[in-house]
C-alpha positions in Angstrom: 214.7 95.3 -29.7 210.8 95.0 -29.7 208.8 97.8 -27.6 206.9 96.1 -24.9 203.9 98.2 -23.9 201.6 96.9 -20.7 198.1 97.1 -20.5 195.8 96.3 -17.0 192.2 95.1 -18.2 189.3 95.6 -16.1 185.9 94.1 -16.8 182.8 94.3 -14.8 184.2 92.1 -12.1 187.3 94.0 -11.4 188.1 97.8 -10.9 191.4 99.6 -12.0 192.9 98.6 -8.2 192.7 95.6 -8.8 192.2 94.6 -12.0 191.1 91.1 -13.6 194.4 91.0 -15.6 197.2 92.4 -17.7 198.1 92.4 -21.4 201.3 93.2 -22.9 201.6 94.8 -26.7 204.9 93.6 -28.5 206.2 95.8 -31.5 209.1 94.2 -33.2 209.9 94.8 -37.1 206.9 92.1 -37.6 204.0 94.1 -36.6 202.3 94.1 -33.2 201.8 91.1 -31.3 198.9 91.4 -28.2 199.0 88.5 -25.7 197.4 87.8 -22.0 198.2 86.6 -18.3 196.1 84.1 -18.2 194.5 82.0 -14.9 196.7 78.9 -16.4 199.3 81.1 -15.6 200.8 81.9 -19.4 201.0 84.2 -21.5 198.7 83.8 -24.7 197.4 85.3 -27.7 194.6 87.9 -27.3 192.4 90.1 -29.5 191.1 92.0 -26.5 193.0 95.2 -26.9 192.5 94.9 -30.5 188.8 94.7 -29.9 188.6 97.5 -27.8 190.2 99.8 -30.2 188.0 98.9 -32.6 184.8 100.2 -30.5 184.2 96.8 -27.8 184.0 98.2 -24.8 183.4 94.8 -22.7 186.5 95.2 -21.3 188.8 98.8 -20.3 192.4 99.0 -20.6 194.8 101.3 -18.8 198.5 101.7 -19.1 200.4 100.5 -16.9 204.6 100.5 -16.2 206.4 97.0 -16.5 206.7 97.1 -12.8 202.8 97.3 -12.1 202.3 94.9 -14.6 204.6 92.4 -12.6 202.7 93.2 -9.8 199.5 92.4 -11.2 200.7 88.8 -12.5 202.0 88.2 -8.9 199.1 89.0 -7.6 197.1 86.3 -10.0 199.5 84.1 -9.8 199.4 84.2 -5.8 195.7 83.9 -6.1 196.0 80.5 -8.4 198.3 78.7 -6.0 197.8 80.2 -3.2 201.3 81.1 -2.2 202.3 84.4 -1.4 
């Protein structure tokens, strides 16, 4: 079963309240596999969190549990329909 490890990403138009979005880290017996909520409402390849460990510090990334993440791609997705 992979290990699914979630991320909140804030950049300089978000804070850590309310951050721009989340990415999830997915460790299986294949290696690690980064991907991104995105504003199309998907989940997609990213390099972000890569990046950042490498020493690009555009963006910040926090921990987060699977439940906060949830609650941060509700919150997008709420934002990009318009539905509560």
């Amino acid at each position: 079963m992979p290990k699914i490890t979630y991320y909140a990403m804030v950049d300089d138009l978000s804070s850590q309240k309310e951050p721009a979005t989340v990415l999830r880290r997915v460790e299986d017996a294949e290696g690690e596999n980064d991907e991104v909520f995105t504003r199309g409402l998907t989940w997609e390849r990213s390099s972000s969190l890569y990046s950042a460990e490498r020493g690009n510090l555009d963006n910040k990334f926090y921990e987060v549990t699977e439940e906060e993440a949830a609650r941060i791609v509700a919150r997008i997705r709420a934002s990009v329909t318009g539905e509560d």
